[in-house]
N, C-alpha and C positions, 0 to 999 in steps of 0.2 A: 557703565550704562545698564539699565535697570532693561527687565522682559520689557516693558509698554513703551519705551523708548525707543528700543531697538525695535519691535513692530512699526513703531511710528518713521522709521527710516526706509521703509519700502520691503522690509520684507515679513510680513503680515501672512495670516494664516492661508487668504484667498491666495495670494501670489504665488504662495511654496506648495499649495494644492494646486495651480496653474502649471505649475514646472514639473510636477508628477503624474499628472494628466498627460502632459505632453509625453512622456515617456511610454503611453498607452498608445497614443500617435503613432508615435513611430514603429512602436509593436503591431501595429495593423497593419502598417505599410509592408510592413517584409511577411507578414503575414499572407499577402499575396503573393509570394512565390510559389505559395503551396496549391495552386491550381494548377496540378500537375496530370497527367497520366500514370497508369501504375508501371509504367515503362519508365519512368524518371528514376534515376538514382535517388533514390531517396537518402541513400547513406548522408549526400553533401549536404544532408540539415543539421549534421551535425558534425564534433570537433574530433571525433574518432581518430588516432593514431591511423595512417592508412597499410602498415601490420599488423592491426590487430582485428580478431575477428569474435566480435565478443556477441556470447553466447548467454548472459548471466544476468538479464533484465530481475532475475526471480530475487538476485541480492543487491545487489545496487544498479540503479535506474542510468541512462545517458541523459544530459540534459540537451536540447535543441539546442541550435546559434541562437535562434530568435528572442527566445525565453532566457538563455545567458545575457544576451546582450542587454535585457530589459532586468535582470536582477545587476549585471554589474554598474546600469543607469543610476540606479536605484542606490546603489551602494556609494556609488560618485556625489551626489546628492548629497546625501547622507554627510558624507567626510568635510562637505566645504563649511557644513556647523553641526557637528554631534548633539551637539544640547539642544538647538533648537530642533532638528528634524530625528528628535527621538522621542524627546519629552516634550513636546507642544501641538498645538492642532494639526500642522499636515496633515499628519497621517491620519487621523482622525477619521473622514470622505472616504479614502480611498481603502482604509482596513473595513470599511463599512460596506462598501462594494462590493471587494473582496470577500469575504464573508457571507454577502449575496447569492456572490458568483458562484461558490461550491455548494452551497448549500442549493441553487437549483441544476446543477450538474449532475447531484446525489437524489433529488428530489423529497427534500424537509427542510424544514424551518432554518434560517439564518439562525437563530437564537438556540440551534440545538445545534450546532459547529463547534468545536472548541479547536484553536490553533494549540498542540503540543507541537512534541520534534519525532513520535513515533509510535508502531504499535505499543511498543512494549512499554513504555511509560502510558501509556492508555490503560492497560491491560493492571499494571502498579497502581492507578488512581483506584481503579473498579476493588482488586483485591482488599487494597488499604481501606480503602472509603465506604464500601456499598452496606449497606445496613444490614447483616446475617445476625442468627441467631443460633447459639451451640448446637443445636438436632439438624440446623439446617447442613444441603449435601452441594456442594459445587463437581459439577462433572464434567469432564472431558475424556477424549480417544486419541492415544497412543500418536494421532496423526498432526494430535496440537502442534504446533511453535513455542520452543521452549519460552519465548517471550510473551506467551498469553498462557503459559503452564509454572513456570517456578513461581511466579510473586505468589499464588493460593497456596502453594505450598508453603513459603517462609512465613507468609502473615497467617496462615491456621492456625498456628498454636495461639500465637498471640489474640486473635479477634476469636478463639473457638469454635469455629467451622467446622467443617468437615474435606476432607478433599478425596476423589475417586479418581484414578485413572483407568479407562476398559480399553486391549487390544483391539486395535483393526491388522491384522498381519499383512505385511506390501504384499507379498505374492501372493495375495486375493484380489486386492485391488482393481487389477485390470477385467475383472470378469468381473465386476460392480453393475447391477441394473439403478435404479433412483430408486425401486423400490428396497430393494437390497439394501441401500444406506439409509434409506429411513431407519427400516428398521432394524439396522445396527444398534441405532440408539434407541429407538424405542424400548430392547430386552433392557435397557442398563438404566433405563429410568424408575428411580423408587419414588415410595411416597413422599420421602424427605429432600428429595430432590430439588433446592429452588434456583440454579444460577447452570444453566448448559452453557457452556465453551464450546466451540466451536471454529473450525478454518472456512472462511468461504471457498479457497481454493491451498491444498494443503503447500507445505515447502518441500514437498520430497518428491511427492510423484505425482503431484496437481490433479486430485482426486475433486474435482468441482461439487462443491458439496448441493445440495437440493435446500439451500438454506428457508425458502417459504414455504415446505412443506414438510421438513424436520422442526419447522417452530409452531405453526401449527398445532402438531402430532402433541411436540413436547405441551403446549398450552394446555391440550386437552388432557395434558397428563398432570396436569398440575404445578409445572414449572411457571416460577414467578417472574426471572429475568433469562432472555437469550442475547447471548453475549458472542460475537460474529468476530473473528482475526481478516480484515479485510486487506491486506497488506499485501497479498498480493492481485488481487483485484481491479481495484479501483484504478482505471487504464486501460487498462488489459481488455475489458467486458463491459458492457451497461450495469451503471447501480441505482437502481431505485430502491431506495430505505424503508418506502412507505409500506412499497409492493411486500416488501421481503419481510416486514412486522417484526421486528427486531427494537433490542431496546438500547443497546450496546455497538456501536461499528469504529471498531480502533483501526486506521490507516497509519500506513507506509507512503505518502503519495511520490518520495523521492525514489522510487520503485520504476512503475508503469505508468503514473501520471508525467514523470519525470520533471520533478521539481527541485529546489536545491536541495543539498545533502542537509540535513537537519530542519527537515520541514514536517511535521506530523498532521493528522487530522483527527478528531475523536469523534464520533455523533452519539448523544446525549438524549436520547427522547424525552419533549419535556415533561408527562407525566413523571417520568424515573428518577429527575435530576434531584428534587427532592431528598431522596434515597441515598444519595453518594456525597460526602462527606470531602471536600476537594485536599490534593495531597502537597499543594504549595501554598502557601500561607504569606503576607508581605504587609502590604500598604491599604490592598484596594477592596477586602469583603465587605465593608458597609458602602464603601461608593457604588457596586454593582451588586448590593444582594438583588438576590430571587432574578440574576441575570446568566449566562452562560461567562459569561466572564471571571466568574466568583473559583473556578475548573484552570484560568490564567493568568493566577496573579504570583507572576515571577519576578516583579520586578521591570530594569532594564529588558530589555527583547532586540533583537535583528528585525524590525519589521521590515525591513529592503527584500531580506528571505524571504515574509510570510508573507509580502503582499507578489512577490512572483507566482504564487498559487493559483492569482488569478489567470495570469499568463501562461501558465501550465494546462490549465482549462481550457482558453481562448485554443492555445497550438491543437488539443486533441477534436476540440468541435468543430475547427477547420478541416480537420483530416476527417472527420467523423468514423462513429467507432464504428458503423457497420463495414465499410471498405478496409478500415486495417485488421477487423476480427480476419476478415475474408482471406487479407494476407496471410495473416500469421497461420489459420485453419490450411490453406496452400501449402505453408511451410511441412507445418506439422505429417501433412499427408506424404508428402515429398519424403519425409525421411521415413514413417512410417512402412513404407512401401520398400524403403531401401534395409531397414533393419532386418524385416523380414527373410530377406533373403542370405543375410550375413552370418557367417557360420558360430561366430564369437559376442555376438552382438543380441541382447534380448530385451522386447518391449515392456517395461514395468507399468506403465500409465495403465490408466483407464481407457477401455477400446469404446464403451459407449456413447456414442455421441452427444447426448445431453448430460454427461460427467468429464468429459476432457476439455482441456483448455488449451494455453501456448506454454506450459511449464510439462518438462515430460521427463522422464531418470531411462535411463539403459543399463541393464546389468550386465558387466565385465565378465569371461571368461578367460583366463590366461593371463591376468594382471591385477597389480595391485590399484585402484582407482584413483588412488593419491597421488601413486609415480606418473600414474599417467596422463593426469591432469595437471601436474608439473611440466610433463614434456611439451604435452601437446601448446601450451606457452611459451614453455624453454625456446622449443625447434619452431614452432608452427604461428605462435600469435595469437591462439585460440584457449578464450578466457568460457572454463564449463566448472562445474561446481560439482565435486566427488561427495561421496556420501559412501563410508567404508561403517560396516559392524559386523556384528556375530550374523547379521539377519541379509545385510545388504553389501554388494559392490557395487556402487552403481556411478556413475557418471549423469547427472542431469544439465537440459539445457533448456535455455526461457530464454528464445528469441523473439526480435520484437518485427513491428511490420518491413521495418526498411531493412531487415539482413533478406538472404536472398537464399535459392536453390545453388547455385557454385559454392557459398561458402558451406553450404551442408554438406557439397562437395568434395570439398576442403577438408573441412571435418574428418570423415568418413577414409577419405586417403591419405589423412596426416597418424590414423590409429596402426601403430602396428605392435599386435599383440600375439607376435613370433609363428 
C-alpha cells in the first residue's frame, strides 16, 4: 500500500495530529495536581528511588511523572507506525508549537530555536561553523565548562583563531561584587578580541554571572559575538535572551527544565545566524535555507523527546519560577547558615546575593571528596558531585525546589569526616 492510500484509510495527517493533541489533554489534566501549598510533598511529582536523596540537578535533571508520562505517550504513538509518525505530517503542528512554546519561555523568535541534544554540541556548532578570521581572539575564564571550552581549542589550529584562557581563582569567588566580575573580563579583553565565552551560571561553584552587563561592557569593547553556556540555567532562573543581548545561548534543558535525557536547545540570534556555518549536513539545506532549521538537519530524529520540551515548559509555568526560585533560595540559606557553623565544612559559592544561585561547592577538610561522595551513596543515598584538584576539595550540591531542609539534614549528618 502506497503513503496516499494508506492516508486514505483513516489515518491522515489531521487524525494523527488529533491523537497528539490529545496527549496534551491529558497533560493538563494532571497538570492540576500542581495547585498545591509549599507544605505539599512536592517530592511525589516525581519517580525518585524513595532512598535516594539526590542533590545533583547541576548534572542531570529529574524528570516530572507528568512530563514522563506525556513523552512515554508520545513514544507509544510513535511505535504503533515508525514511518508514518516520524517522517510524515504529524509531527509537523505540534513541533511547530513546540518550538513556540520555548522560544516565548526564553523570550525570541521561534525561528531563532534550534532543537540539538546539548550544550556542548551547541558550543561544537559555534567553534566549527562561526565565521573567525586568523587575528581574531575567542576568550574565555577558567570558570568555563569544559564543553563550551575544548571544541575552540581542537578546531583553532584548523579554522586559525586564536584561543585565550584567563584565571578566575575559586577561593575568590565567594567575595565577588557584579562589579568585580565585570570587570574580571573587561582587564582580558583585547582589541582582537571577537567571540567571549561565557557560563551564565558556572558548574563548580555557581558563580551567577551579570551576563547583560558583561555584554554590554564587552560590546563597547568591541567584541563581535557573546556566546553564554546556559546549561545550567534555564529552570533554575528567569531567561530573557532579549533582555540579556546575547547572540549565542547553548542549553542543557535536561538539567533544570527537566526534559528528557538528550534533549538540547541552542538560540541563534537571527542577525548571527548568517555567520555560522551548520555542523550536520543530510537531506534538507536547500528545503529550509535562510531557516533555523538548516543548524538541524540530522536526518531521522526522536521528536516524542523533542516535542516533550513543550511539556517541560507547561510543568515549570505551572509551578512558576518565582515560587520555586523562593524555594530553592530557602534551601540555599538553610544550609548556608548551617555550614557556617561546621568546623570541617567551608562555603565556596558566591555570598553576594545577586551572583548566587541553587548550585553551591563546599570545601572538605579531613577527606578526600571522591571517597566521600562514594560513601555518602554507598551508606546514605545521597547523590552530590565532588570536584577534587591541586586548587579544590570540594563537594557541590544543585538542589531543586521539591528537596527539602531534613534531607540537608540528612546530608550534613550522613558527613563524617573523623
Amino acid at each position: 500500500m502506497d503513503r496516499r492510500a494508506f492516508l486514505k484509510k483513516g489515518m491522515g495527517s489531521a487524525t494523527a495530529a488529533a491523537i497528539i493533541l490529545s496527549v496534551k489533554d491529558g497533560f493538563a489534566n494532571a497538570l492540576e495536581t500542581l495547585d498545591r501549598s509549599e507544605s505539599t510533598n512536592w517530592r511525589d511529582e516525581y519517580l525518585l528511588d524513595p532512598g535516594v536523596t539526590y542533590f545533583n540537578h547541576g548534572s542531570i535533571g529529574t524528570m516530572p511523572k507528568a512530563v514522563h508520562a506525556a513523552r512515554r505517550k508520545y513514544l507509544d504513538i510513535c511505535e504503533t507506525n515508525p514511518w508514518f509518525y516520524i517522517w510524515n505530517k504529524p509531527w509537523l503542528e505540534p513541533l511547530k508549537n513546540t518550538r513556540e512554546k520555548v522560544a516565548q519561555f526564553l523570550n525570541c523568535q521561534a525561528d531563532e530555536i534550534v532543537f540539538n541534544h546539548n550544550t556542548t554540541e551547541g558550543f561544537n556548532l559555534l567553534a566549527s561553523g562561526l565565521k573567525l578570521s586568523p587575528n581574531d581572539e575567542v576568550l574565555f575564564s577558567s570558570l568555563n565548562h569544559s564543553g563550551a571550552s575544548q571544541c575552540w581549542f581542537h578546531y583553532a589550529p584548523e579554522k586559525g583563531y586564536q584561543v585565550r584562557q584567563f584565571e578566575i581563582p575559586l577561593n575568590e569567588v565567594k567575595h565577588l561584587s557584579v562589579a568585580d566580575v565585570v570587570e574580571l573580563y573587561a582587564r582580558e579583553i583585547r582589541e582582537n578580541t571577537r567571540v567571549l565565552v561565557l557560563p551564565h551560571i558556572d558548574n563548580t561553584v555557581g558563580l551567577l554571572h551579570p551576563v547583560k552587563e558583561i555584554s554590554k561592557m564587552a560590546r563597547e569593547k568591541g567584541v563581535r559575538y557573546i556566546a553564554v553556556d546556559g546549561a545550567q540555567s534555564v529552570g533554575m532562573m528567569p531567561v530573557d535572551l532579549q533582555a540579556l543581548d546575547v547572540d549565542f545561548y547553548a542549553m542543557s534543558p535536561h538539567k533544570w527544565l527537566q526534559s528528557p535525557k538528550g534533549t538540547g536547545l541552542l538560540y541563534l540570534r537571527k542577525s548571527v545566524q548568517a555567520d555560522v556555518k551548520p555542523f550536520w549536513v543530510t537531506w534538507g539545506q536547500k528545503s529550509w535555507k535562510d531557516t533555523v532549521r538548516i543548524f538541524e538537519d540530522y536526518g531521522t530524529r526522536n521528536w516524542p523527546e523533542v516535542l516533550t520540551l513543550a511539556h517541560a515548559v507547561e510543568f515549570q509555568e505551572k509551578l512558576t519560577i518565582d515560587r520555586t526560585t523562593e524555594m530553592r533560595r530557602n534551601l540555599r540559606e538553610y544550609l548556608l547558615l548551617s555550614v557556617r557553623e561546621h568546623p570541617k565544612l567551608q562555603w565556596q559559592s558566591p555570598l553576594d546575593g545577586e551572583l548566587n544561585c541553587s548550585l553551591y561547592s563546599l570545601e572538605i577538610t579531613g577527606a578526600d571528596s571522591r571517597e566521600l561522595a562514594s560513601k555518602l551513596f554507598q551508606e546514605n543515598g545521597i547523590v552530590v558531585r565532588p570536584f577534587h584538584s591541586a586548587n579544590a576539595n570540594m563537594l557541590r550540591l544543585s538542589p531543586n525546589f521539591y528537596n527539602t531542609k531534613a534531607e540537608i539534614d540528612h546530608f550534613l549528618k550522613s558527613i563524617d569526616l573523623g
